[in-house]
Residue frames relative to the residue before (quaternion, step in Angstrom):
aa qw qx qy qz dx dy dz
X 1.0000 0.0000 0.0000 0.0000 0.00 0.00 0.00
X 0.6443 0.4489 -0.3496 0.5110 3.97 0.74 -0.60
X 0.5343 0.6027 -0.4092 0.4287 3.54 1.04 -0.35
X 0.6781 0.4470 -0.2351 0.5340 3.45 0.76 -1.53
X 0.5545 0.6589 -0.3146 0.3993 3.88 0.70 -1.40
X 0.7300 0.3450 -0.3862 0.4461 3.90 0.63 -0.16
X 0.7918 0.3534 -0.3511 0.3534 3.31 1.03 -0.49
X 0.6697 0.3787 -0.3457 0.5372 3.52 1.49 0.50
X 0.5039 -0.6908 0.4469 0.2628 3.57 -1.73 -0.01
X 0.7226 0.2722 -0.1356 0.6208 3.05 1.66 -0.32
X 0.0374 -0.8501 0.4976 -0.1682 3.53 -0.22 0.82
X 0.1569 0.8461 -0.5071 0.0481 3.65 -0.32 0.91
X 0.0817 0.7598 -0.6341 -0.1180 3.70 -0.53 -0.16
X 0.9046 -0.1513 -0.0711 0.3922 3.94 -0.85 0.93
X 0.0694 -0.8422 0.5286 -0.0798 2.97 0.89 0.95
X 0.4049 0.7805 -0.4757 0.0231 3.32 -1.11 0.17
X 0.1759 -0.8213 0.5427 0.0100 3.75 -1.00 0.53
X 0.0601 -0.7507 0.6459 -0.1253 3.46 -0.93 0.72
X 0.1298 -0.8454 0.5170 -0.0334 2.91 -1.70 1.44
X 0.6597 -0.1693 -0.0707 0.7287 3.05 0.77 1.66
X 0.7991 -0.1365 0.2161 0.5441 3.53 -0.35 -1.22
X 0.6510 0.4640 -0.3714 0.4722 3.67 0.83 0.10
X 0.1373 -0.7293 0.6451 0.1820 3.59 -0.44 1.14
X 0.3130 -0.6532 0.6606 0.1974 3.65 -1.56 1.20
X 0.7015 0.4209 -0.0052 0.5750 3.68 0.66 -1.19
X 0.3298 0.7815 -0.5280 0.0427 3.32 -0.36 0.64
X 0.7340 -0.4224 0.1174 0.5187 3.62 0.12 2.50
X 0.0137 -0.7823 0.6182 -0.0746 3.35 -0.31 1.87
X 0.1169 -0.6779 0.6939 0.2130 3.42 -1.34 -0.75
X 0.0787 0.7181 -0.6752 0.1494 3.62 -1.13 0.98
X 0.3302 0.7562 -0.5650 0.0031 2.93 -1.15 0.68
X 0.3518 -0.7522 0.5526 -0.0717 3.05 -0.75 2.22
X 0.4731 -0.6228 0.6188 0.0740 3.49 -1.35 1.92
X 0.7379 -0.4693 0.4134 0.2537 3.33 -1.24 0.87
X 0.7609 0.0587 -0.0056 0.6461 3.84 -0.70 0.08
X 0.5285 0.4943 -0.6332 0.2746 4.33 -0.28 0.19
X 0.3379 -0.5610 0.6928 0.3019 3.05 -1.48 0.02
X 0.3170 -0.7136 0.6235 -0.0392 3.68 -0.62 1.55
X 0.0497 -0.7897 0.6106 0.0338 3.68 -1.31 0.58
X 0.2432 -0.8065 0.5214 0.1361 3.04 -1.17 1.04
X 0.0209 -0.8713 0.4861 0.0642 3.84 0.62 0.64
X 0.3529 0.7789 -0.5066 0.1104 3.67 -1.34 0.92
X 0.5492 -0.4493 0.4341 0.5550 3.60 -0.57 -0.20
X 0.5058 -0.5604 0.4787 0.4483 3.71 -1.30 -1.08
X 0.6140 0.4144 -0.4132 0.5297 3.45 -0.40 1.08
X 0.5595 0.6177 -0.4910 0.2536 3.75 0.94 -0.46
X 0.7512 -0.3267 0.3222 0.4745 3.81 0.66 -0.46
X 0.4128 0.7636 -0.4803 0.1258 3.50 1.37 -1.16
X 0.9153 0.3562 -0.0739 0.1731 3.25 0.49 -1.75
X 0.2513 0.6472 -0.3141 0.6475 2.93 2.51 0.25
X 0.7334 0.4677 -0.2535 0.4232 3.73 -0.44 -0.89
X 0.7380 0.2978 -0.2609 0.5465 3.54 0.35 -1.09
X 0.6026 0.5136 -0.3809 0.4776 4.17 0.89 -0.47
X 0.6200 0.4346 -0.4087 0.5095 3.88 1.25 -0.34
X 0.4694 0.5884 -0.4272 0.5010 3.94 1.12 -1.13
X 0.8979 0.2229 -0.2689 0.2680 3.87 -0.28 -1.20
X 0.7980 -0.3993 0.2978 0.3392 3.38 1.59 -0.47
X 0.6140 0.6061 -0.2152 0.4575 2.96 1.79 -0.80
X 0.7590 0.0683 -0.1239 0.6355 3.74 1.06 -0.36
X 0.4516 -0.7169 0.5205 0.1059 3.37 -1.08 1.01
X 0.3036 -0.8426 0.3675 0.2504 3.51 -0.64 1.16
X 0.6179 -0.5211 0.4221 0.4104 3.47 -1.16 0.81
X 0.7952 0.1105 0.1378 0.5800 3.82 0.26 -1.55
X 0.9063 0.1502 -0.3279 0.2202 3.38 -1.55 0.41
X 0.5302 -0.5978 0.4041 0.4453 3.59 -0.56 -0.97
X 0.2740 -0.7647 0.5817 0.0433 3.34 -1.73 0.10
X 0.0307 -0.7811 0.6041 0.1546 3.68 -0.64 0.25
X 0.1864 -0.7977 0.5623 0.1133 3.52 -1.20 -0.05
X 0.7746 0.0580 0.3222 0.5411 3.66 0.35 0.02
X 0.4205 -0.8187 0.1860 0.3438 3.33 1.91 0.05
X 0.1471 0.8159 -0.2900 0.4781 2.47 2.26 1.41
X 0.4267 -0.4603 0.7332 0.2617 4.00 -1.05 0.79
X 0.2955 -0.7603 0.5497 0.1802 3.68 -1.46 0.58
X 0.5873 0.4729 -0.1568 0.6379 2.61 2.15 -0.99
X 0.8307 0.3361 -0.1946 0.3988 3.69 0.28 -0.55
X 0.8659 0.0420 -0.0492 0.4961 3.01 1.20 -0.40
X 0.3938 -0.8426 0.3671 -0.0134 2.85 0.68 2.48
X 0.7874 0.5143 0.0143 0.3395 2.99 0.03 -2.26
X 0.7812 0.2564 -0.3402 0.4564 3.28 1.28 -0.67
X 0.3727 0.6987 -0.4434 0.4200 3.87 1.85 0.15
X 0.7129 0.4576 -0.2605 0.4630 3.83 1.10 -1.18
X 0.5158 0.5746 -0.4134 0.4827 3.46 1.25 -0.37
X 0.8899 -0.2858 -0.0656 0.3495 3.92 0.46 0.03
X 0.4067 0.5328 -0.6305 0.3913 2.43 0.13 2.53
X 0.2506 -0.7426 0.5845 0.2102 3.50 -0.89 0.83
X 0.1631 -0.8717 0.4618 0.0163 3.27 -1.12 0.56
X 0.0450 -0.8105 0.5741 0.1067 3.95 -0.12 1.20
X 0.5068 -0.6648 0.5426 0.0823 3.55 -1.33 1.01
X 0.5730 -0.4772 0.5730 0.3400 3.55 -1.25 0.15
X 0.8175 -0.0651 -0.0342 0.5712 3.85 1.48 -0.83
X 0.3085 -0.8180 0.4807 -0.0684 2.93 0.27 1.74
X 0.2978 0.8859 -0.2877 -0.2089 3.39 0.21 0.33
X 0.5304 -0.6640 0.4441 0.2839 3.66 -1.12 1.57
X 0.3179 -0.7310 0.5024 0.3350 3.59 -1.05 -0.37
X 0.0507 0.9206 -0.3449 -0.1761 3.45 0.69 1.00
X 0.2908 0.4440 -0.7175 0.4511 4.02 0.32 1.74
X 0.7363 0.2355 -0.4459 0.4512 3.87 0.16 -0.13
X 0.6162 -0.4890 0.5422 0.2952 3.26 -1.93 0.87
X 0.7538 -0.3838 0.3306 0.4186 3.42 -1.87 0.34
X 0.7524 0.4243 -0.3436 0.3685 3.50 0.68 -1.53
X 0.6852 0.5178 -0.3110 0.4069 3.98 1.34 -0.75
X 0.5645 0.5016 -0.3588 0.5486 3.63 1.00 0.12
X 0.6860 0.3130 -0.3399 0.5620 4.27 0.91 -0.38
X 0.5618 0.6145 -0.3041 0.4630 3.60 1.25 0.07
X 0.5048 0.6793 -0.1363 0.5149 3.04 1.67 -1.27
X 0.8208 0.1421 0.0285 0.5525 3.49 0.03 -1.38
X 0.4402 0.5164 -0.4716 0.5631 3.91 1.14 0.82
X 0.6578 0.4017 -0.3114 0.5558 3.45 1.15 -0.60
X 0.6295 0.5565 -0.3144 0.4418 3.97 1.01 -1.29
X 0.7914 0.3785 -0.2290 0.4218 3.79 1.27 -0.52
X 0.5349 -0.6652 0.3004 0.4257 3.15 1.84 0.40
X 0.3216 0.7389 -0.5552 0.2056 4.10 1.35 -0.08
X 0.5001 -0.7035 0.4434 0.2418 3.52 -1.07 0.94
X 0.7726 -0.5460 0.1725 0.2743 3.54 -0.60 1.23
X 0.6559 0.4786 -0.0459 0.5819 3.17 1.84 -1.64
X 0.5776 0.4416 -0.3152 0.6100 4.02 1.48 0.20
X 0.4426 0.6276 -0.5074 0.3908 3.96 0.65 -0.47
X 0.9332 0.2012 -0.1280 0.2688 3.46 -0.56 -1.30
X 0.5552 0.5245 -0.3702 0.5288 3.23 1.72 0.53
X 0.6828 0.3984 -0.2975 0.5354 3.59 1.26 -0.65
X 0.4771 0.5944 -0.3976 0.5109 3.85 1.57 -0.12
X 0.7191 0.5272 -0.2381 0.3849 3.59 0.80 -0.88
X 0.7313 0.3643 -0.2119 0.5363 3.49 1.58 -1.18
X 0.4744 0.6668 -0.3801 0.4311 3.41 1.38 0.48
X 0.7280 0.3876 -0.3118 0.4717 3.29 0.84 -1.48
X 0.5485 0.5340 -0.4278 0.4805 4.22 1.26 -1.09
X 0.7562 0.4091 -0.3467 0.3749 3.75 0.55 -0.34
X 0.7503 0.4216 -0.2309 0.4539 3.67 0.95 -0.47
X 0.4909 -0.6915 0.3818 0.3676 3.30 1.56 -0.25
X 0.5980 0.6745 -0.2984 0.3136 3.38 1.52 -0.11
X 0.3565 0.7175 -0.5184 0.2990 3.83 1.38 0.03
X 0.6841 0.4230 -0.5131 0.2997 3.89 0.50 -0.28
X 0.8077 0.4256 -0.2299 0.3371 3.46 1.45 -0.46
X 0.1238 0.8904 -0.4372 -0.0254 3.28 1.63 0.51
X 0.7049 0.5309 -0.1214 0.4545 3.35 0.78 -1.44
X 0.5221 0.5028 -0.4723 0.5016 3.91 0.96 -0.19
X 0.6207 -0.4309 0.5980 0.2673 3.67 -2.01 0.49
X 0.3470 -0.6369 0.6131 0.3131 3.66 -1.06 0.77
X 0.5422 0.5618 -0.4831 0.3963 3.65 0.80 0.30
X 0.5993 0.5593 -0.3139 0.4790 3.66 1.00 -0.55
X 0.6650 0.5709 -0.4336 0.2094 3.42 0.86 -0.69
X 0.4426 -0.3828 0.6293 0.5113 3.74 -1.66 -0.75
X 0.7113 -0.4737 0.4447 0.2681 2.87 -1.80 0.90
X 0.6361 0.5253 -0.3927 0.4065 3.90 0.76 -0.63
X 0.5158 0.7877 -0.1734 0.2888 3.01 1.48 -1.18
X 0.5242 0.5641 -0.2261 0.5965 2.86 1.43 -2.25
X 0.7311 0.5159 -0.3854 0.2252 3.08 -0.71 -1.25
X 0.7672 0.2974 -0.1603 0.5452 3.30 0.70 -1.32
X 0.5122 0.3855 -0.4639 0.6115 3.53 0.56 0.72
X 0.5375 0.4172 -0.4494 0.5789 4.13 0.46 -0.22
X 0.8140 0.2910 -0.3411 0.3694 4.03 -0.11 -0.68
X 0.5575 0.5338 -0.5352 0.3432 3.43 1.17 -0.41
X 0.4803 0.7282 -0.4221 0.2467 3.88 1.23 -1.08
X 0.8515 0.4641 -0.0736 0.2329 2.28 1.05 -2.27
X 0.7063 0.2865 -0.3506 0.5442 3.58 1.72 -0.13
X 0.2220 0.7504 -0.6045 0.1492 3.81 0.57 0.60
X 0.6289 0.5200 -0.2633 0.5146 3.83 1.51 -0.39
X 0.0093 -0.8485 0.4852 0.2113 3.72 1.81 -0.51
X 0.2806 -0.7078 0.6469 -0.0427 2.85 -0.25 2.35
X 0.5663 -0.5331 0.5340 0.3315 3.40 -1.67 0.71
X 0.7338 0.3372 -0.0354 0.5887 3.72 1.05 -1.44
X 0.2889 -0.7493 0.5930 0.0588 3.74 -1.31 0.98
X 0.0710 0.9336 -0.3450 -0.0663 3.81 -0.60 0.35
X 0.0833 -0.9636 0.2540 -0.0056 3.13 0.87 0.96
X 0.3588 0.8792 -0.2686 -0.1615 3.41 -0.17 0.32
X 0.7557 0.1477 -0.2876 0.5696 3.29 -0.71 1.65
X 0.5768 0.7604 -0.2816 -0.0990 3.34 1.12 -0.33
X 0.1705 0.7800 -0.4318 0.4196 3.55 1.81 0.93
X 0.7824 0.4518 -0.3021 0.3040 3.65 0.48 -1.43
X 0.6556 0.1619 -0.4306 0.5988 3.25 -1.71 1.54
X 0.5234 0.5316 -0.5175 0.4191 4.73 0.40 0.32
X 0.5195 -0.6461 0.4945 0.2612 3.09 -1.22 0.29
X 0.4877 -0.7219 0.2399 0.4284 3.48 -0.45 0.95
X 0.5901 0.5352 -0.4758 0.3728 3.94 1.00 -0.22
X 0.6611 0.5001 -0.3401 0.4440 3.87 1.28 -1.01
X 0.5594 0.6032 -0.3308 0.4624 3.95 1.67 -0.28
X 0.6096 0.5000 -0.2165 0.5758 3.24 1.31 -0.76
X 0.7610 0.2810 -0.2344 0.5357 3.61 0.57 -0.11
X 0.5822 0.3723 -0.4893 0.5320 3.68 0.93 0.60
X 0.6563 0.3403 -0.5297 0.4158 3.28 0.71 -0.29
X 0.5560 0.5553 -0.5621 0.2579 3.99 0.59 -0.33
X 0.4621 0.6672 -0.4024 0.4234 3.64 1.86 -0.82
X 0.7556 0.3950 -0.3085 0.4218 3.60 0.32 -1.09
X 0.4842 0.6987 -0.4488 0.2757 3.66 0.92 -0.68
X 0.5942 0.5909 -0.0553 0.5428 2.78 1.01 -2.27
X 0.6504 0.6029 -0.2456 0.3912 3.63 0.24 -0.32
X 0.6876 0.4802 -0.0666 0.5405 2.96 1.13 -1.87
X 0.7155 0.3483 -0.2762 0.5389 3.95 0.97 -1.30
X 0.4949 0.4344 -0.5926 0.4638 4.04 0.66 0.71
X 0.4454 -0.4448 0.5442 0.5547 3.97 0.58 -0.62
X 0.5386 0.4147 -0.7235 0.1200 3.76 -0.87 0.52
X 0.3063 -0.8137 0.4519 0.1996 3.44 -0.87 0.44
X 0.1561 -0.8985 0.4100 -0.0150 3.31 -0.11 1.95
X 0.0913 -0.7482 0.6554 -0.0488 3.45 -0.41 0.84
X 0.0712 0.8098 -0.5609 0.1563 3.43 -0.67 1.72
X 0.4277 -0.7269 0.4989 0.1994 3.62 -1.47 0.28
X 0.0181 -0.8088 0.5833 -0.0726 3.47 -0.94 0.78
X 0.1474 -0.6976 0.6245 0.3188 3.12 -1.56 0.40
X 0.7521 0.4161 -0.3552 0.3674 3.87 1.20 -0.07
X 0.8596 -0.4422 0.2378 0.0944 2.37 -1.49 1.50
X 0.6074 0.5851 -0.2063 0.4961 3.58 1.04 -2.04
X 0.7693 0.3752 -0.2179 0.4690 3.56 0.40 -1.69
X 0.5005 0.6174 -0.5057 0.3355 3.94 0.36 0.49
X 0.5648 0.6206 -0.2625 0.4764 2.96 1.56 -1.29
X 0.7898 0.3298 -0.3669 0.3644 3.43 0.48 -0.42
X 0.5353 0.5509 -0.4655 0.4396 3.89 1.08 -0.07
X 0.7721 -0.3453 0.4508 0.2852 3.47 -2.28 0.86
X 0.8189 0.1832 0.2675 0.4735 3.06 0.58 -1.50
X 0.2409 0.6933 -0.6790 0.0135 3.96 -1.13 0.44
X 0.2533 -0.5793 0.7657 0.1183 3.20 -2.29 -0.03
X 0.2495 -0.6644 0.6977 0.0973 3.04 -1.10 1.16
X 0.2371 -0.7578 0.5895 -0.1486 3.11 -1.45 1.64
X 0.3146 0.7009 -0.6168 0.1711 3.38 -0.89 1.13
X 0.7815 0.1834 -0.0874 0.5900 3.66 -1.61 0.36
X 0.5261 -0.6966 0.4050 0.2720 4.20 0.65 0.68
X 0.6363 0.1807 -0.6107 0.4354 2.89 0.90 2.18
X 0.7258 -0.4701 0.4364 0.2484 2.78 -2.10 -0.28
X 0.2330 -0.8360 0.4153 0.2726 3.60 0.43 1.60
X 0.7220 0.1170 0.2239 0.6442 3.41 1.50 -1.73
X 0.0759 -0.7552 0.6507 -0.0239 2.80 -1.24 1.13
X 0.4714 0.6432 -0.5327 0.2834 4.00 -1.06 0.66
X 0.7761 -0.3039 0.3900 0.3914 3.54 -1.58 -0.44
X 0.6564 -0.5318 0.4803 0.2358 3.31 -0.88 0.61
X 0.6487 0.4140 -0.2601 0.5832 3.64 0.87 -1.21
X 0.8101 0.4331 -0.1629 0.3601 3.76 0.49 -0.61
X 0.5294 0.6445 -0.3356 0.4379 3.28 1.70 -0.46
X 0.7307 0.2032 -0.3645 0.5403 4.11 0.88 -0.18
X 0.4959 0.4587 -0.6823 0.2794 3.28 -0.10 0.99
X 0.4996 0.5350 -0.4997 0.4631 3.91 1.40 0.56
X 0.4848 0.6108 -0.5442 0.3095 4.04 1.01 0.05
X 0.3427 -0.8212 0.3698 0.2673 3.48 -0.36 1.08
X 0.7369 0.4799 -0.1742 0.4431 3.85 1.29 -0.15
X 0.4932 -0.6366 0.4801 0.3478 3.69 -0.92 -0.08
X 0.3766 -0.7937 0.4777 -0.0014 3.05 -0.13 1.92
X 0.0709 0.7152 -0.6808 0.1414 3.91 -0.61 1.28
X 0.3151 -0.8027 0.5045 0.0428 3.05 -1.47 1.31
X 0.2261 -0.8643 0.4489 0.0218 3.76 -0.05 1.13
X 0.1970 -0.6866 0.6987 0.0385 3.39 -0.65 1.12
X 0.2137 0.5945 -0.7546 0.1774 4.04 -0.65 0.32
X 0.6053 -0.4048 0.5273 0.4379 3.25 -2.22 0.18
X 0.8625 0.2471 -0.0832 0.4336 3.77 -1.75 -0.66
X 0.1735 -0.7624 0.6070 0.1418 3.56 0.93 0.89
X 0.7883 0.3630 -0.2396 0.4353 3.47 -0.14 -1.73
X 0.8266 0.3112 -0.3526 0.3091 3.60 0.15 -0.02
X 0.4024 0.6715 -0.3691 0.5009 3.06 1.77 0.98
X 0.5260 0.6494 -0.3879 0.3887 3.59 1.19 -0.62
X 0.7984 0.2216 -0.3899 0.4018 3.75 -0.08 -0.38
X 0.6542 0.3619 -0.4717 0.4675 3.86 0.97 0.12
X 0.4245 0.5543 -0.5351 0.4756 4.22 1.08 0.51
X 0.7694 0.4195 -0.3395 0.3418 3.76 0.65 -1.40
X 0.5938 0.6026 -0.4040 0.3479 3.98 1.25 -0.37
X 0.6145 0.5972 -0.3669 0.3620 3.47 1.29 -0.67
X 0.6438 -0.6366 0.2618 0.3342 3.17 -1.36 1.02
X 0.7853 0.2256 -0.2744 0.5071 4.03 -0.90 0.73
X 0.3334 0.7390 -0.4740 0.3435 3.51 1.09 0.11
X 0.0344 -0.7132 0.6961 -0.0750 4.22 -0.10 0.92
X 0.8772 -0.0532 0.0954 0.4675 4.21 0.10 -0.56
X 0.3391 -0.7547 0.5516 -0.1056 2.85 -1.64 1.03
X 0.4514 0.6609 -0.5552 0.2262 3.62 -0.43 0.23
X 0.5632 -0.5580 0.5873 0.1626 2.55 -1.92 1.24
X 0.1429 0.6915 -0.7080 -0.0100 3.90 -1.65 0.40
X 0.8414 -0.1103 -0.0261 0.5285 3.22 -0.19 1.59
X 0.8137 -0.0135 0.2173 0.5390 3.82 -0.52 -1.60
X 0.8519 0.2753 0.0339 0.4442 3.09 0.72 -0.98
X 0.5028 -0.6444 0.5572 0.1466 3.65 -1.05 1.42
X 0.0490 -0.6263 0.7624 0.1554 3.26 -1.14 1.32
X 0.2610 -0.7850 0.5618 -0.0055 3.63 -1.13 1.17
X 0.2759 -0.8138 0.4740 0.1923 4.08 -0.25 1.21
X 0.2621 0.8286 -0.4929 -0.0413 3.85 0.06 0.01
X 0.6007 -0.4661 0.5548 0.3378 3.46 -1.76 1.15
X 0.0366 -0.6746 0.6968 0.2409 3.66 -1.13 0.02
X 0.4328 0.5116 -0.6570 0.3454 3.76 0.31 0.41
X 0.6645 0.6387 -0.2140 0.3236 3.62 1.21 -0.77
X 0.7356 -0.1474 0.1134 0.6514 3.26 1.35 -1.43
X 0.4017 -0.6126 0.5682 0.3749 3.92 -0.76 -0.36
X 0.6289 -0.5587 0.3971 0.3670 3.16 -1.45 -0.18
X 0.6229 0.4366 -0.4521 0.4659 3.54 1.53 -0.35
X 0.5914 0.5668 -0.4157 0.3951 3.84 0.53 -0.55
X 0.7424 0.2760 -0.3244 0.5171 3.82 1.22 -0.15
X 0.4660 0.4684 -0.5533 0.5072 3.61 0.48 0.44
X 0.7169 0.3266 -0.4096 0.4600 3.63 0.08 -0.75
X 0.8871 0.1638 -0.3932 0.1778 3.55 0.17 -0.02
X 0.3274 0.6164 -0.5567 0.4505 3.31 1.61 1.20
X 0.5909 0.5942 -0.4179 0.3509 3.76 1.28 -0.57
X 0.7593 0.3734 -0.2351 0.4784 3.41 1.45 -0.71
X 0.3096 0.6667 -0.5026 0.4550 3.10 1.08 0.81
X 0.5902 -0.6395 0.3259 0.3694 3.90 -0.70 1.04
X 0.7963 -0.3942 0.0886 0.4502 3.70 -0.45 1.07
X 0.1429 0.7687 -0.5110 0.3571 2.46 0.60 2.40
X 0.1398 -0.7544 0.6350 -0.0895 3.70 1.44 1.41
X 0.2021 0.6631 -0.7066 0.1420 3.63 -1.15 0.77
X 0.1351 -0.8066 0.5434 0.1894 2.79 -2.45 0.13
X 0.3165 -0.8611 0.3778 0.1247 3.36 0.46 1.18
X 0.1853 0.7981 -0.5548 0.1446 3.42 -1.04 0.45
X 0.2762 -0.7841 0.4470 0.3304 4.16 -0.85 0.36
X 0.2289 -0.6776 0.6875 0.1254 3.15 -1.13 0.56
X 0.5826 -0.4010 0.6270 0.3265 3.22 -2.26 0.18
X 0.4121 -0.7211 0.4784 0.2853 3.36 -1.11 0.70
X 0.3923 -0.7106 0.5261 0.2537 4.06 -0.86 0.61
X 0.6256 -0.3701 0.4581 0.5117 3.51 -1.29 0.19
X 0.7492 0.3901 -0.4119 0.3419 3.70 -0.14 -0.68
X 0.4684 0.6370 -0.4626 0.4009 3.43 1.18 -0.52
X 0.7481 0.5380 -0.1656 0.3514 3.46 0.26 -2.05
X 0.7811 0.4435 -0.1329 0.4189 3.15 1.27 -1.09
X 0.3979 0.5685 -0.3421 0.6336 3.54 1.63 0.23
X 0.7700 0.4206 -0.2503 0.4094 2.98 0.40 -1.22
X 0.6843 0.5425 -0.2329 0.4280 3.74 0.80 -0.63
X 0.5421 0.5087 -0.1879 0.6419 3.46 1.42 -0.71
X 0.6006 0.3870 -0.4020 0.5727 4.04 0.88 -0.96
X 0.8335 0.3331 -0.3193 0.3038 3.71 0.17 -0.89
């Protein structure tokens, strides 16, 4: 592991944690390449928020090991906080001070030297988009807003490493879309961000993810490569009452999976079993069951249902 540890920043081997009887962590492995932008992808409960609290320091692991920055977690704490920044689930801003008195605030909380403030204040606000609102309360903002006032805090020390976790959820999707362009931009300077999610969309845009659940790692790899683990030919069904089509879709013959996305039924089937014309005709004779059938490429959400069903 110390071998591998130089050429990454994040490095785990069996991690794992447990509360009382409830394991959160249960012996990962990660390992996260210098400058990538790294995803953690899951529901809530999968471990997400346990794991990244052992990575910065905040909860000590029960069993295995960790690096950081080619940092001991356990042994060498002090130098793991020395360059990593870290956004919470509740980050908290002070919202009576304005944007510019809250990156002042925590420039002072991170010890930044007096003569670095108003130059690293300046390439914050041109980077977050936030220079028209310096002077407003972080209480006035929009929630997208927050956010991007939470990461400017969090890199006023320009950590080497970025941690993030979840920190989109409850944003509107146009202010979610523009924090992740924040992290992009982030990632192509060399910081190496390694964030949590529960949607799906925002995986697509990391180097790299792991699908989390029940505190492990189902899959790890690239987005572009993660559905070629869906084990079936993936066909997309339009029918009326989508959802009340699912238990007379799963009786039909080669039918392996089901799920519902919106209107329409994404449906796994075995073709040694059936084809795709032998199941249209008999969803067509299914009681006004107009439809339109067609294959698709499976999505992360596909693979990841599907990994959690098995």
């Amino acid at each position: 592991m110390v071998d591998m540890a130089k050429s990454m920043d994040i490095l785990t081997e069996k991690l794992a944690r447990s509360y009382g009887r409830t394991t959160a962590v249960a012996g990962v492995d990660l390992a996260v390449e210098r400058g990538e932008l790294y995803g953690l992808i899951g529901p809530d409960g999968a471990g997400k928020t346990t794991l990244i609290r052992m990575l910065v320091g905040l909860v000590r692991p029960d069993d295995g090991n960790a690096t950081v920055g080619g940092f001991d977690v356990r042994r060498e704490l002090f130098r793991v906080k020395e360059v990593i920044g870290y956004l919470s689930q509740r980050f908290s801003l002070y919202p009576d001070l304005s944007v510019r008195e809250n990156i002042r605030f925590y420039g002072d909380l991170f010890q930044v030297e007096k003569s670095e403030i108003a130059s690293r204040e300046k390439r914050l606000l041109e980077f977050s988009r936030l220079g028209p609102f310096v002077d407003r309360r972080a209480g006035a903002l929009s929630g997208g807003m927050k956010q991007k006032l939470a990461l400017c805090c969090t890199l006023v020390h320009v950590p080497r490493i970025l941690f993030l976790d979840e920190p989109t959820t409850g944003v509107d999707p146009l202010s979610r879309r523009e924090f992740w362009d924040l992290l992009a931009e982030l990632r192509d300077g060399g910081t190496t961000v390694f964030v949590s999610t529960a949607y799906m969309e925002e995986a697509a845009r990391c180097n790299r993810v792991s699908l989390m659940y029940g505190g492990r790692v189902l899959a790890a790899d690239t987005p572009e490569r993660l559905p070629e683990l869906y084990p079936y030919c993936l066909l997309e069904i339009v029918v009326p009452e989508a959802v009340s089509r699912v238990e007379q879709v799963e009786a039909l013959p080669g039918v392996k999976s089901v799920q519902v996305f919106g209107d329409r039924l994404h449906v796994g089937i075995d073709e040694a079993e059936t084809d795709v014309q032998t199941l249209e005709n008999a969803i067509t004779c299914l009681p006004e069951a107009r439809c339109s059938i067609r294959k698709i490429r499976p999505g992360l959400e596909d693979v990841f249902v599907e990994m959690i069903r098995g």
